[in-house]
BALOBA-1460 file (C-alpha; in Angstrom, 3 decimals):
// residues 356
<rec num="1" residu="x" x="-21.039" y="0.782" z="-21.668"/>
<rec num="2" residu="x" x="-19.992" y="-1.126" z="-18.374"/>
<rec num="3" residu="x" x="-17.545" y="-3.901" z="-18.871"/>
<rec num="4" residu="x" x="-16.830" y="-7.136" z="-16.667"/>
<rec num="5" residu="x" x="-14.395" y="-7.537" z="-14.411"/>
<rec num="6" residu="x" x="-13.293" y="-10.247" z="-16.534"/>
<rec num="7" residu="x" x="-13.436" y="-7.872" z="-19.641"/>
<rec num="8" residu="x" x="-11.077" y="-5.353" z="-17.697"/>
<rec num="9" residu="x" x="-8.331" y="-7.169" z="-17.815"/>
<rec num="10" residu="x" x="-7.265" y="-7.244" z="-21.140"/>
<rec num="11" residu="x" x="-7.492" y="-3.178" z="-21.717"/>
<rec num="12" residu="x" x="-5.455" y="-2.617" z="-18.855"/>
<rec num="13" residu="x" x="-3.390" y="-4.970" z="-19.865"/>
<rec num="14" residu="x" x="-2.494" y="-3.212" z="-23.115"/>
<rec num="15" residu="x" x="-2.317" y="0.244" z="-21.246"/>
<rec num="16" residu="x" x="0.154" y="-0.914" z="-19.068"/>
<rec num="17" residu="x" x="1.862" y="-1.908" z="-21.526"/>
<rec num="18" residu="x" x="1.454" y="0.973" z="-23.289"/>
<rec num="19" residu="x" x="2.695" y="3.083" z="-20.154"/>
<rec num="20" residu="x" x="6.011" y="0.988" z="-19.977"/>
<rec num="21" residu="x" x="7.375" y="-0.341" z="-22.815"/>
<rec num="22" residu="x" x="5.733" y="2.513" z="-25.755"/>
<rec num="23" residu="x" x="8.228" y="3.697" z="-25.470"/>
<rec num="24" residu="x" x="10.535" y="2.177" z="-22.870"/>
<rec num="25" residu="x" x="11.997" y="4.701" z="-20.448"/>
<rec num="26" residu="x" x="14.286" y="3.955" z="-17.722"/>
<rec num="27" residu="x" x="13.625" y="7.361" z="-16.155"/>
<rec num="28" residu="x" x="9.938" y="6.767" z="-16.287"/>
<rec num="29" residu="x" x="10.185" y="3.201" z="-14.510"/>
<rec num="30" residu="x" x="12.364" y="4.350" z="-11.921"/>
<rec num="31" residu="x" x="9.743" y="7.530" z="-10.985"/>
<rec num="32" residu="x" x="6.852" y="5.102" z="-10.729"/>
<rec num="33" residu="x" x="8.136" y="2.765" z="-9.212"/>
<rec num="34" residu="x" x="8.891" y="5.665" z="-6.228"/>
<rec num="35" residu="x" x="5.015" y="7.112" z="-6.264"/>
<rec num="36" residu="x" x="3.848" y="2.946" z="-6.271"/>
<rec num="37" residu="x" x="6.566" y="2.266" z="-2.905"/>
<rec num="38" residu="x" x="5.420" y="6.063" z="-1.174"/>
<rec num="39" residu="x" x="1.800" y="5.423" z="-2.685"/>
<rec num="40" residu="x" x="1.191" y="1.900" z="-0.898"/>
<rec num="41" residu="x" x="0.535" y="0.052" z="-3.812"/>
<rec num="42" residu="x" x="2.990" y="-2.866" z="-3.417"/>
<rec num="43" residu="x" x="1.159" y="-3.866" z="0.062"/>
<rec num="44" residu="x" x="-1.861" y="-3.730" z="-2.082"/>
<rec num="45" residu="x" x="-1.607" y="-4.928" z="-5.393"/>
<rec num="46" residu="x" x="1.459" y="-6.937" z="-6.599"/>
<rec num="47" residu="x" x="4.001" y="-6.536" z="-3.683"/>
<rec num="48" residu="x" x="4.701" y="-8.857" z="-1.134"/>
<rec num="49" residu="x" x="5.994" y="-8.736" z="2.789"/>
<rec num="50" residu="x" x="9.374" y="-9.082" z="3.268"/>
<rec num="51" residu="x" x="10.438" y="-12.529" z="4.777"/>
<rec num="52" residu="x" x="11.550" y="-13.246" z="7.962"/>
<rec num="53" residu="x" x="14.923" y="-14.969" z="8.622"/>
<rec num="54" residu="x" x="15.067" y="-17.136" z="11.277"/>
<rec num="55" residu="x" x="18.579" y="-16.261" z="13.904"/>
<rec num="56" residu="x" x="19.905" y="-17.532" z="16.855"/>
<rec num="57" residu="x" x="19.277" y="-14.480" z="19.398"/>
<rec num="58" residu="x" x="21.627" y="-15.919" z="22.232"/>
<rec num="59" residu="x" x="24.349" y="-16.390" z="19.657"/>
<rec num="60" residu="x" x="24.476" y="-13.398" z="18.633"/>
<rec num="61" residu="x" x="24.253" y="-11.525" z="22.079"/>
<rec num="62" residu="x" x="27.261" y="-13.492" z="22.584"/>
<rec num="63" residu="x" x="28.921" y="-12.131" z="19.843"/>
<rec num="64" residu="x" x="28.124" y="-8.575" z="20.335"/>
<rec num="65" residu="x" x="28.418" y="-8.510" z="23.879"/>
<rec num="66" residu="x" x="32.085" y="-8.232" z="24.242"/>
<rec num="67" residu="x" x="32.429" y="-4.905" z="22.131"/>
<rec num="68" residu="x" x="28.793" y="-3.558" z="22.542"/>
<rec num="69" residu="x" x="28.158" y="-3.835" z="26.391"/>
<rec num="70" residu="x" x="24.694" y="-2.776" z="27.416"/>
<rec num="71" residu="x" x="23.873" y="-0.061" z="29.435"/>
<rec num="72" residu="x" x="22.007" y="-0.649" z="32.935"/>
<rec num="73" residu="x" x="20.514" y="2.559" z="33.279"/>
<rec num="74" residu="x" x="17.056" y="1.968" z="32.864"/>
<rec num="75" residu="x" x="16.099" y="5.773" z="32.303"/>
<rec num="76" residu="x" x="17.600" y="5.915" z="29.265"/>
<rec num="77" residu="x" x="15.526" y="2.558" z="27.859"/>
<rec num="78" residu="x" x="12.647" y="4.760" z="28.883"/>
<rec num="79" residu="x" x="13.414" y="7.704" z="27.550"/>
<rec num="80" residu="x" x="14.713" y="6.541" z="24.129"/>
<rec num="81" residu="x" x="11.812" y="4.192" z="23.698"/>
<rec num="82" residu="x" x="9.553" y="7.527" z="24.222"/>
<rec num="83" residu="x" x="11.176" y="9.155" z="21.535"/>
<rec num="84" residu="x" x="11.113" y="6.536" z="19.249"/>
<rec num="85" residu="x" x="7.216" y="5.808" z="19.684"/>
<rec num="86" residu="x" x="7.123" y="9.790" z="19.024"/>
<rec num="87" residu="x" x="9.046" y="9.957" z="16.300"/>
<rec num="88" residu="x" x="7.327" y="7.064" z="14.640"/>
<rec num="89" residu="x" x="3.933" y="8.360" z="15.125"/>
<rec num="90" residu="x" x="5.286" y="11.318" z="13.598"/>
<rec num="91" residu="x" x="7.131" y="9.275" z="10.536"/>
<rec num="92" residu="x" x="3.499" y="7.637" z="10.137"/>
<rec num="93" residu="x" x="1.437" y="10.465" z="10.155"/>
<rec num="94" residu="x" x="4.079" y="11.975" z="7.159"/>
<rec num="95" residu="x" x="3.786" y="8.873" z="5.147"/>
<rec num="96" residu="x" x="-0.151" y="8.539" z="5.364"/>
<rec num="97" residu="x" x="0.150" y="12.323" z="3.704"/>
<rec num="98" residu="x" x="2.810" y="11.758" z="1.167"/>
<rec num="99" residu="x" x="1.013" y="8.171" z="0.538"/>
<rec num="100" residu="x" x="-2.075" y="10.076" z="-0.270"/>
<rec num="101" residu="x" x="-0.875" y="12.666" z="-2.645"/>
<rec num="102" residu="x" x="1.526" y="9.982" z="-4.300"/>
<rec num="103" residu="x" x="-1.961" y="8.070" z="-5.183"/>
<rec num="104" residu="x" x="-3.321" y="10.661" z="-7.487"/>
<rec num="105" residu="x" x="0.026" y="10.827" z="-8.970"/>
<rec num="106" residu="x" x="-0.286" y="7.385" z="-9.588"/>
<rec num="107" residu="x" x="-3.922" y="7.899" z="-11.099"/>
<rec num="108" residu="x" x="-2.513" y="10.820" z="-13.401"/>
<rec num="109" residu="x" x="0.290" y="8.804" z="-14.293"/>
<rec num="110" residu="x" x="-1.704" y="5.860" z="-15.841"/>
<rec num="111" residu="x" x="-4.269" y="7.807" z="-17.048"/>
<rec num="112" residu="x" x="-1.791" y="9.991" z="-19.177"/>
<rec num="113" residu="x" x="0.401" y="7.435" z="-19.791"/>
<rec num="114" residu="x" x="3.211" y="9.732" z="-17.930"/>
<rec num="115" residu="x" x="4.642" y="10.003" z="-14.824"/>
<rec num="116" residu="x" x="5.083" y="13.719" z="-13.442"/>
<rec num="117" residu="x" x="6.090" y="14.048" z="-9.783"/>
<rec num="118" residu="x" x="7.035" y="17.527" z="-9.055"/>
<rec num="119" residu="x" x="4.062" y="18.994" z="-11.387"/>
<rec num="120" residu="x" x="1.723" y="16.142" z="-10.051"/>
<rec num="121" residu="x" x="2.145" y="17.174" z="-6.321"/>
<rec num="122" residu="x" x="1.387" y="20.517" z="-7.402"/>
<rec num="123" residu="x" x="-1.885" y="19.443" z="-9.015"/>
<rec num="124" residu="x" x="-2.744" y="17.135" z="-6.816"/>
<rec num="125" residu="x" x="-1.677" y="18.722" z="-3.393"/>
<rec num="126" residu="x" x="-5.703" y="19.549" z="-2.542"/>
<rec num="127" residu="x" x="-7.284" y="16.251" z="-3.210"/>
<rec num="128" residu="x" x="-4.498" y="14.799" z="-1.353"/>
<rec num="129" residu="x" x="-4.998" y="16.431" z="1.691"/>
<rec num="130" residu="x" x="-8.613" y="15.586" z="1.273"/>
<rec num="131" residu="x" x="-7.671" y="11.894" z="1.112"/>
<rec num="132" residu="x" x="-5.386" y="12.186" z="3.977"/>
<rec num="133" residu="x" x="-8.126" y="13.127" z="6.244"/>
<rec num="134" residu="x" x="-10.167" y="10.617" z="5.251"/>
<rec num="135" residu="x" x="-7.962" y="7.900" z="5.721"/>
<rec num="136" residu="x" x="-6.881" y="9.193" z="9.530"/>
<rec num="137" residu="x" x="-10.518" y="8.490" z="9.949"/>
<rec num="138" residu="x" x="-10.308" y="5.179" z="8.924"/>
<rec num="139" residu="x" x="-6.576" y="4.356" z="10.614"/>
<rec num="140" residu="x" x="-8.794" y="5.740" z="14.277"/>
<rec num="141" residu="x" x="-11.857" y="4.075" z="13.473"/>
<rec num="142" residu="x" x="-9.773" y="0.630" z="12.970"/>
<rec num="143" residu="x" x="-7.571" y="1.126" z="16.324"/>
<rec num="144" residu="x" x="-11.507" y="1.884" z="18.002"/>
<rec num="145" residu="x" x="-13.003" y="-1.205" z="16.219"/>
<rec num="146" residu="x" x="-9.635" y="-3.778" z="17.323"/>
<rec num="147" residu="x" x="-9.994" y="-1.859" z="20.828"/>
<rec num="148" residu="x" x="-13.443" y="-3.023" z="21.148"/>
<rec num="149" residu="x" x="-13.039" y="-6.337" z="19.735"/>
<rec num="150" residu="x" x="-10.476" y="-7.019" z="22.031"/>
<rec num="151" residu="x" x="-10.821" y="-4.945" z="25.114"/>
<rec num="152" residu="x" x="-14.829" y="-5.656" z="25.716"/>
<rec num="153" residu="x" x="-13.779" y="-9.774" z="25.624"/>
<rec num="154" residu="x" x="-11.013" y="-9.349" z="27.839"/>
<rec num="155" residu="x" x="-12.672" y="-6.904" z="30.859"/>
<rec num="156" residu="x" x="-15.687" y="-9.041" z="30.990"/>
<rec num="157" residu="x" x="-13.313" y="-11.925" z="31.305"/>
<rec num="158" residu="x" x="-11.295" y="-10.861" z="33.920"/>
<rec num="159" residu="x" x="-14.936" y="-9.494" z="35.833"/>
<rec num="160" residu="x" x="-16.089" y="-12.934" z="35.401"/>
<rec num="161" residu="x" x="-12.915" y="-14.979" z="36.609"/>
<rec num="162" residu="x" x="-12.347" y="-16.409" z="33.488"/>
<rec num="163" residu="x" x="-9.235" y="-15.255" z="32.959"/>
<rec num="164" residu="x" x="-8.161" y="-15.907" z="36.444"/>
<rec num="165" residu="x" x="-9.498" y="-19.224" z="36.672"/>
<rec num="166" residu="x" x="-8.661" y="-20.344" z="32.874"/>
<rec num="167" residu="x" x="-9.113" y="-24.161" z="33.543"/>
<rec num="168" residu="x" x="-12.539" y="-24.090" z="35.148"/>
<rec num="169" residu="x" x="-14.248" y="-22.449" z="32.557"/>
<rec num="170" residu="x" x="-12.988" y="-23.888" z="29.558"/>
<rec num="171" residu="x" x="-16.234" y="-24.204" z="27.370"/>
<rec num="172" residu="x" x="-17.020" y="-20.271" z="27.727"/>
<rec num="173" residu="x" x="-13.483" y="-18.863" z="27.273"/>
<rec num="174" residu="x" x="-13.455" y="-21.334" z="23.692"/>
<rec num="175" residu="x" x="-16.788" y="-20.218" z="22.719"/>
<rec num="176" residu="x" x="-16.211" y="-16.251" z="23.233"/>
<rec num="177" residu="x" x="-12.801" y="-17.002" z="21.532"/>
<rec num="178" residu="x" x="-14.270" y="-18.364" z="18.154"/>
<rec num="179" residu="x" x="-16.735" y="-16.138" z="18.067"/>
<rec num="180" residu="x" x="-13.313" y="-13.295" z="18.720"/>
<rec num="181" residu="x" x="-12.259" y="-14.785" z="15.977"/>
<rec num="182" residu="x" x="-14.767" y="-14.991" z="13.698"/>
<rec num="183" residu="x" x="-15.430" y="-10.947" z="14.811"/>
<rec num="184" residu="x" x="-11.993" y="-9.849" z="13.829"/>
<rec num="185" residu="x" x="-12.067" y="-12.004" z="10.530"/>
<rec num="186" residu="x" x="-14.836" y="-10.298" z="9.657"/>
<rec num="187" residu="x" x="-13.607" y="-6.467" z="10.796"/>
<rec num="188" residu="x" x="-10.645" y="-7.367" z="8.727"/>
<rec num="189" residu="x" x="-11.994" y="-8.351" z="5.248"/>
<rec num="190" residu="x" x="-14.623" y="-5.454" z="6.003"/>
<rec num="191" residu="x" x="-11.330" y="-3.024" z="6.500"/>
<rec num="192" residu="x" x="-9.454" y="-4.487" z="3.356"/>
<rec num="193" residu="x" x="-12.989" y="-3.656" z="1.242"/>
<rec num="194" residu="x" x="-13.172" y="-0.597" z="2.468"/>
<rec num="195" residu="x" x="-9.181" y="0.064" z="1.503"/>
<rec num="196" residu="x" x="-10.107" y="-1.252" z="-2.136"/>
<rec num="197" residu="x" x="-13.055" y="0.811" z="-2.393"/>
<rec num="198" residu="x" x="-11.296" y="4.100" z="-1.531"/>
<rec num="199" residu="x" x="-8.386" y="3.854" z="-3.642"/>
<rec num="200" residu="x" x="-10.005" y="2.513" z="-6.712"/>
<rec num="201" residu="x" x="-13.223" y="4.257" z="-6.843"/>
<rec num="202" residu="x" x="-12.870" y="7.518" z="-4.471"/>
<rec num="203" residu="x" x="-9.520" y="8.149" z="-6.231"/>
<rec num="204" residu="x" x="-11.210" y="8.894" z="-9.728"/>
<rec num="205" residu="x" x="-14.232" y="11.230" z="-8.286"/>
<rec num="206" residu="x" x="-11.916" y="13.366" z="-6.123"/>
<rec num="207" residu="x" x="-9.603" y="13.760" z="-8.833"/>
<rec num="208" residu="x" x="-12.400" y="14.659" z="-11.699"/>
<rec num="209" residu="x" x="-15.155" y="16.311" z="-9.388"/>
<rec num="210" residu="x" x="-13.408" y="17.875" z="-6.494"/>
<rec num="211" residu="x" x="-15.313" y="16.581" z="-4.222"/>
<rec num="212" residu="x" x="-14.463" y="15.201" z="-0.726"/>
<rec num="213" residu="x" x="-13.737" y="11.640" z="-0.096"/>
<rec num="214" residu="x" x="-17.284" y="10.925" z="2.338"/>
<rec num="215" residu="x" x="-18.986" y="12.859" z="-0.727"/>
<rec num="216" residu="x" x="-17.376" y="10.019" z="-3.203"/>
<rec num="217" residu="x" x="-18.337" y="7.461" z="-0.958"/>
<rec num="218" residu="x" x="-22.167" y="7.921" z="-0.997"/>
<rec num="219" residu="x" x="-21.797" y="8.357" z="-4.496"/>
<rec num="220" residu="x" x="-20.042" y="4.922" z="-4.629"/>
<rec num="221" residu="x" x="-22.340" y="3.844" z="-2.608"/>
<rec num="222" residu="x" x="-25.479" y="4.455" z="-4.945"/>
<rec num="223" residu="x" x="-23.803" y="3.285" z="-7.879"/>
<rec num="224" residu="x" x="-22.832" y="-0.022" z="-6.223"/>
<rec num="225" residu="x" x="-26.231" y="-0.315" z="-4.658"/>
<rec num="226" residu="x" x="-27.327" y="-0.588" z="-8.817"/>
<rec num="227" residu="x" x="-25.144" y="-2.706" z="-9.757"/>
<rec num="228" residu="x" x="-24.268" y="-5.508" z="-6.481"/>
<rec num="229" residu="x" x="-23.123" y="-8.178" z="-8.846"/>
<rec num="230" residu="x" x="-20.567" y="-6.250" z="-11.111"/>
<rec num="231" residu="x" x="-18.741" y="-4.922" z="-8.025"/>
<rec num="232" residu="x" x="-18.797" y="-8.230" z="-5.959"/>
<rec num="233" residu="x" x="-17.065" y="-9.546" z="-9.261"/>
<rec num="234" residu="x" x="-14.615" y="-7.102" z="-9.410"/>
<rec num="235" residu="x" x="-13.711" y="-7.948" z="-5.633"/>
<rec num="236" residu="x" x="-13.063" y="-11.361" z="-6.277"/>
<rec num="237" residu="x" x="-11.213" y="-11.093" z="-9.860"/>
<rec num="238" residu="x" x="-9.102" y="-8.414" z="-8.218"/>
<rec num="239" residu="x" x="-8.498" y="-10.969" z="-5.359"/>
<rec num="240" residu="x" x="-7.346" y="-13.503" z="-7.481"/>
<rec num="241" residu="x" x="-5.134" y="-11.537" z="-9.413"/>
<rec num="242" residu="x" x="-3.325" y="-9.789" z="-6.746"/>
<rec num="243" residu="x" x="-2.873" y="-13.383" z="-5.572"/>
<rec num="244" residu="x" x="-0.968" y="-14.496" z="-8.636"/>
<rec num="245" residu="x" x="1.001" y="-11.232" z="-8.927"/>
<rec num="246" residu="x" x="2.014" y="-11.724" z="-4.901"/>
<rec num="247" residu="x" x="3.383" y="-15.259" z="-5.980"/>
<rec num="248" residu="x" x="5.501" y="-13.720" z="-9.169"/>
<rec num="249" residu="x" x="6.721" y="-10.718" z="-6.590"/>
<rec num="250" residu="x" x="7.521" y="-13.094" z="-3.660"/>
<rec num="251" residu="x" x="9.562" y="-14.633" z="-6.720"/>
<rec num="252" residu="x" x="11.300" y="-12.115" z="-7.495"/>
<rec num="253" residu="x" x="11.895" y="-10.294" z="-4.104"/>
<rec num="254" residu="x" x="13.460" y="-13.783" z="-3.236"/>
<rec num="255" residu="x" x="15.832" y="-13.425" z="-6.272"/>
<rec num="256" residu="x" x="16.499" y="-9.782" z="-5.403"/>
<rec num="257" residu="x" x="17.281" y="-10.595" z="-1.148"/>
<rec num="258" residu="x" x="19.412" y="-13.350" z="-2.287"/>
<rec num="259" residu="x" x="21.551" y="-11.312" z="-5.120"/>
<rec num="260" residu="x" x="21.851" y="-8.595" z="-1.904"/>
<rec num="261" residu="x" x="22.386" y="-10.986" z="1.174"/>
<rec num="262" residu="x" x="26.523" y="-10.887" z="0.304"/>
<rec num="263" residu="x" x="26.852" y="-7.202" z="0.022"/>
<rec num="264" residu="x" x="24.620" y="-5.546" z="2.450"/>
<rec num="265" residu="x" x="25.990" y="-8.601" z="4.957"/>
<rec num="266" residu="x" x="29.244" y="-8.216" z="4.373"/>
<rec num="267" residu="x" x="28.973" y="-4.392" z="5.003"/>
<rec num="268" residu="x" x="26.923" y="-5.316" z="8.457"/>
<rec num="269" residu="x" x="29.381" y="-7.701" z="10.008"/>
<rec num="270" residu="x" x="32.296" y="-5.186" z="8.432"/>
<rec num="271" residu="x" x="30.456" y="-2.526" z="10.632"/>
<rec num="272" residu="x" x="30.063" y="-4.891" z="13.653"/>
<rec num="273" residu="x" x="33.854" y="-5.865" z="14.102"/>
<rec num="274" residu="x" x="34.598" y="-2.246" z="13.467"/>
<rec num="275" residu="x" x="32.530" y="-0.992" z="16.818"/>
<rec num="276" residu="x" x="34.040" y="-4.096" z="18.261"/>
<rec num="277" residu="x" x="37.749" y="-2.870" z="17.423"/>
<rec num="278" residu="x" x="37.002" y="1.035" z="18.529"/>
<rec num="279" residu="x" x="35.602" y="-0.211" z="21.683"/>
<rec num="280" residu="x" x="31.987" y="1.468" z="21.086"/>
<rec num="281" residu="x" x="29.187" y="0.586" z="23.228"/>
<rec num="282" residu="x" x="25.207" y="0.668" z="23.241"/>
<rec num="283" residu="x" x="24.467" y="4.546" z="24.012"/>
<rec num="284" residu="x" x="21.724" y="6.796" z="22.486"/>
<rec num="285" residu="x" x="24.372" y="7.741" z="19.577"/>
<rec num="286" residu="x" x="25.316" y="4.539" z="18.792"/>
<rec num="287" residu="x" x="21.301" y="3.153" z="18.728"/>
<rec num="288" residu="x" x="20.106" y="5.742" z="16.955"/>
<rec num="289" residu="x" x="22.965" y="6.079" z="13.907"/>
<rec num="290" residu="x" x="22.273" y="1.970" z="13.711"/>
<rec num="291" residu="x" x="18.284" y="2.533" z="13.408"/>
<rec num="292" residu="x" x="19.730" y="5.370" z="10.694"/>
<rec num="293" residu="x" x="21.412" y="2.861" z="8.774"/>
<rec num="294" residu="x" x="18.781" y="0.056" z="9.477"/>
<rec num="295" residu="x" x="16.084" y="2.195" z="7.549"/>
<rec num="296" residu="x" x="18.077" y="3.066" z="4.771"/>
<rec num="297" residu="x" x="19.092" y="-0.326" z="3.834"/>
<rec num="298" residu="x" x="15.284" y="-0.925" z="4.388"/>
<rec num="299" residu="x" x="14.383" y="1.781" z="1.939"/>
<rec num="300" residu="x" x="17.240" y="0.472" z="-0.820"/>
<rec num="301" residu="x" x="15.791" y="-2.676" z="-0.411"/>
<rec num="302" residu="x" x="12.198" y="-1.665" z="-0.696"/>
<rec num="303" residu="x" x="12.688" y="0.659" z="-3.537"/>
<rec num="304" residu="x" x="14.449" y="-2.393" z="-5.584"/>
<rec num="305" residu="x" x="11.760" y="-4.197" z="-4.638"/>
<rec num="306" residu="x" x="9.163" y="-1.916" z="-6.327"/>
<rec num="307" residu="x" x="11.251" y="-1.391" z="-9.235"/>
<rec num="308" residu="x" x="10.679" y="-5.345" z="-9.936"/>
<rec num="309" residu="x" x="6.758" y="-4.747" z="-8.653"/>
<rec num="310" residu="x" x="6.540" y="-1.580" z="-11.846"/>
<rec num="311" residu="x" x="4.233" y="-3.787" z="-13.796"/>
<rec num="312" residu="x" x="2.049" y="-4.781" z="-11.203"/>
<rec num="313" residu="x" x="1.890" y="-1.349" z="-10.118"/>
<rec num="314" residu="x" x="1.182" y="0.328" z="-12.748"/>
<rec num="315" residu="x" x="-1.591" y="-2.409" z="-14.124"/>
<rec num="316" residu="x" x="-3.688" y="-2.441" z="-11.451"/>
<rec num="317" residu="x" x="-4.290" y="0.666" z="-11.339"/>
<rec num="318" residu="x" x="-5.370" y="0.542" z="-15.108"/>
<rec num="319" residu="x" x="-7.352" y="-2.116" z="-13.873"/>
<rec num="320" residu="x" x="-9.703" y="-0.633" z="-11.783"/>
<rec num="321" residu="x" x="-10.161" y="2.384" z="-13.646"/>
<rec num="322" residu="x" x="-11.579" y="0.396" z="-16.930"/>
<rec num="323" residu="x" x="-13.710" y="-1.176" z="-14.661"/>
<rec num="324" residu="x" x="-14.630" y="1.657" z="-13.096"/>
<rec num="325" residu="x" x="-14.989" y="4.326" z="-16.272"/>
<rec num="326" residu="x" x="-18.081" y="2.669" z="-17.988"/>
<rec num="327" residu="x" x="-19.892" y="3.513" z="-14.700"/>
<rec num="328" residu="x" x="-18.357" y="6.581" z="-14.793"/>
<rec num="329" residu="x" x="-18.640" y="9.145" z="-17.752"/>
<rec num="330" residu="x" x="-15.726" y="11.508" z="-16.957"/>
<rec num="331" residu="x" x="-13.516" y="8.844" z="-16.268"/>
<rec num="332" residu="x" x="-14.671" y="7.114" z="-19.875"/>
<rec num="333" residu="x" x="-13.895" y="10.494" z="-21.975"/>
<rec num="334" residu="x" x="-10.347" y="11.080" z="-19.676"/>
<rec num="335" residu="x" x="-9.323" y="6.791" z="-21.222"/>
<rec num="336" residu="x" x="-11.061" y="7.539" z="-24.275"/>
<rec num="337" residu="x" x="-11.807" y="10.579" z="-25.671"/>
<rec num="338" residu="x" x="-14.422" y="11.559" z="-28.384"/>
<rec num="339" residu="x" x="-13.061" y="12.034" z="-31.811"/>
<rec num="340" residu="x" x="-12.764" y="16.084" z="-32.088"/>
<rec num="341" residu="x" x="-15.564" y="17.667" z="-34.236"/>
<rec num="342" residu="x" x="-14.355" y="18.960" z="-37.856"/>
<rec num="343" residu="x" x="-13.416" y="23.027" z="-37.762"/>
<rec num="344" residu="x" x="-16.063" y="25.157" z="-39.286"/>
<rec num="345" residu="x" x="-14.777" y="26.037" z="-42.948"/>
<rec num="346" residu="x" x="-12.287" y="22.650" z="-43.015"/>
<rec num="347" residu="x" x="-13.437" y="20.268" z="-46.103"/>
<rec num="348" residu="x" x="-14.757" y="16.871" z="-44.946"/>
<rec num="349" residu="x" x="-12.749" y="14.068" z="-46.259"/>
<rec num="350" residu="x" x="-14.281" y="12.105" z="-49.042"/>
<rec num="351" residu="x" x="-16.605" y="9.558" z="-49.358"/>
<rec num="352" residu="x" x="-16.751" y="6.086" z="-50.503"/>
<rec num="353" residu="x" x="-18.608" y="5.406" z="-53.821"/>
<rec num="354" residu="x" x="-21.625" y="4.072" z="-53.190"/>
<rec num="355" residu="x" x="-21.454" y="0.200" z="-54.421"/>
<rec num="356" residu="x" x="-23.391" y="-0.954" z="-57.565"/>
C-alpha cells in the first residue's frame, strides 16, 4: 500500500536509526560515511558547500613574493594550465564512475542495514557502469542546454549591435535578459528533478531488475504519470527536509572548519616560511606538489565533513525508498519481507481457546 511523503518519514526515520546506532559501530560509520562523500550524497541531501573566506589577495602576493618569485615564461602557464584542464577532466570522468557504483552501495547498505564496500563493488560493478553512462548523458546534455541558453542570446546580440551598442538598446537587452533568466531558472530546477528522480527511483529498478537506466526511466515515467500528486509531494517534502538538514550541516561544518582552522593553518604558513627560507620558487614542481597537498587537506576536510553528514546520509536514502517501495513490489518484499511459510511436517503452534 503506497504511503505519503509525509508518512515516509517516520519509517526511515527508525531505519536509520536502526542502521547506526542497533548496534553502534564505529567501523560501520566511518565506511558510509566514505560511499555518501564518493557517492554525492552530501551535495544532495544533508551536506552543505564549503564557505568561502574572504582574503586580502595583494597582501598576500606581498608576502609570498619575496621567497616565491613568479616565473615570466608564459609557455609554461600554457602548458601547465593544459595539463591541469586534462587531468581534471580525467579526475571527473573517474569520480562520475566511482560516484555511480558507490550509489548502489549506498542502496545495499540501507537496505541491509550493512555497509559492504569491497563485496558491494563486486555486486554492483554492472549496474554501475550502467548508471555511469547514463549520467555522462545527462552531464553533455546540461553543458548543450547552458550552451544554448547562453550562446543563442549572446550571437544574436552581438549580430544585432546590442552588445556593441549596450546603452542604445536598453529595453531589448533587459527584456531578453529576464527572460535568460527565467530560461536558466527553469533548466536548473528541471536538471535538479531530473538528479532526484535518477538516484531515488532509477537506483532501486536497476538494482532489482537489471535493467538499464532509460529502461527505468519510462518505467518511472508511467508510474508517475498514475500517480502526479504523490510524487509532486514527495518533491517538495524532500525539499524541505534537505533544507533543514543543510542548516544543521552548515552547523556543524562551521564547528568542524573552526576546530581545524589552527592546525591545518599553522601547518600552511609553517610550509610557507619554509619555501621562503630554502629559497624555492613558483616552477611546475613546486605548483603541482602544492595542488597535491591542497586536495588532500580538501579530502580530510571533506571526509570529516561527511562523517558529521552520516545521519543525513544514510536517512535519506531510507527515505526515498519507503516512499518509493509501496509503488514498487520488489522493493516492498527487499524492506519487508513476507513471514516464511511453515515446513511441510513442522507442527503449527497452538491456538487460542476460543472465548465463551
Amino acid at each position: 500500500m503506497p504511503i505519503s511523503a509525509v508518512d515516509s518519514i517516520s519509517p526511515a526515520y527508525e531505519r536509520a536509526k536502526s542502521v547506526l546506532f542497533h548496534p553502534f559501530r564505529l567501523g560501520q560509520w566511518g565506511r558510509i560515511a566514505l560511499v555518501g562523500l564518493l557517492a554525492g550524497e552530501l551535495s544532495s541531501g544533508g551536506g552543505c558547500q564549503m564557505p568561502s573566506i574572504p582574503h586580502n589577495t595583494r597582501g598576500s602576493e606581498h608576502f609570498l613574493a619575496p621567497g616565491f618569485p613568479f616565473p615570466s615564461d608564459p609557455a609554461m602557464y600554457a602548458g601547465l594550465i593544459a595539463a591541469l584542464a586534462a587531468a581534471g577532466f580525467i579526475l571527473w570522468l573517474v569520480l562520475l564512475y566511482v560516484s555511480s557504483v558507490m550509489r548502489f552501495i549506498l542502496f545495499d547498505s540501507v537496505v541491509e542495514k550493512e555497509c559492504r564496500i569491497r563485496k558491494g563493488w563486486k555486486r554492483r560493478h554492472r549496474a554501475g557502469v550502467r548508471y555511469f553512462f547514463w549520467k555522462l548523458v545527462i552531464a553533455f546534455g546540461s553543458f548543450a542546454g547552458f550552451g544554448i541558453l547562453v550562446g543563442v542570446p549572446a550571437i544574436l546580440g552581438f549580430a544585432l549591435g546590442w552588445l556593441q551598442e549596450p546603452k542604445d538598446h536598453i529595453l531589448p537587452l533587459v527584456l531578453v535578459g529576464f527572460a535568460l533568466f527565467f530560461a536558466l531558472t527553469i533548466f536548473v530546477i528541471g536538471l535538479l528533478i531530473l538528479e532526484v528522480v535518477s538516484k531515488d527511483f532509477l537506483i532501486p529498478q536497476i538494482a532489482l531488475d537489471d535493467i538499464s537506466a532509460f529502461e527505468a526511466w519510462m518505467r518511472w515515467w508511467v508510474m508517475m504519470k498514475q500517480e502526479k500528486a504523490g510524487y509532486a509531494g514527495y518533491l517538495g517534502m524532500k525539499l524541505v527536509l534537505a533544507i533543514a538538514a543543510g542548516i544543521l550541516a552548515w552547523i556543524a561544518t562551521m564547528v568542524l572548519l573552526i576546530i581545524l582552522l589552527i592546525p591545518v593553518g599553522g601547518l600552511g604558513i609553517i610550509a610557507v616560511l619554509a619555501g621562503k627560507t630554502a629559497g624555492l620558487t613558483w616552477d611546475v614542481y613546486t605548483i603541482t606538489l602544492a595542488v597535491v597537498a591542497g586536495s588532500i587537506a580538501l579530502a580530510g576536510i571533506l571526509y570529516l565533513t561527511s562523517l558529521i553528514s552520516v545521519p543525513f546520509i544514510v536517512f535519506f536514502p531510507a527515505y526515498s525508498i519507503h516512499f518509493f517501495a509501496g509503488r514498487y513490489p520488489k522493493l516492498a518484499a527487499l524492506i519487508d519481507p513476507p513471514p516464511a511459510p511453515p515446513i511441510e511436517g513442522m507442527p503449527l503452534p497452538p491456538q487460542p481457546e476460543p472465548a465463551l
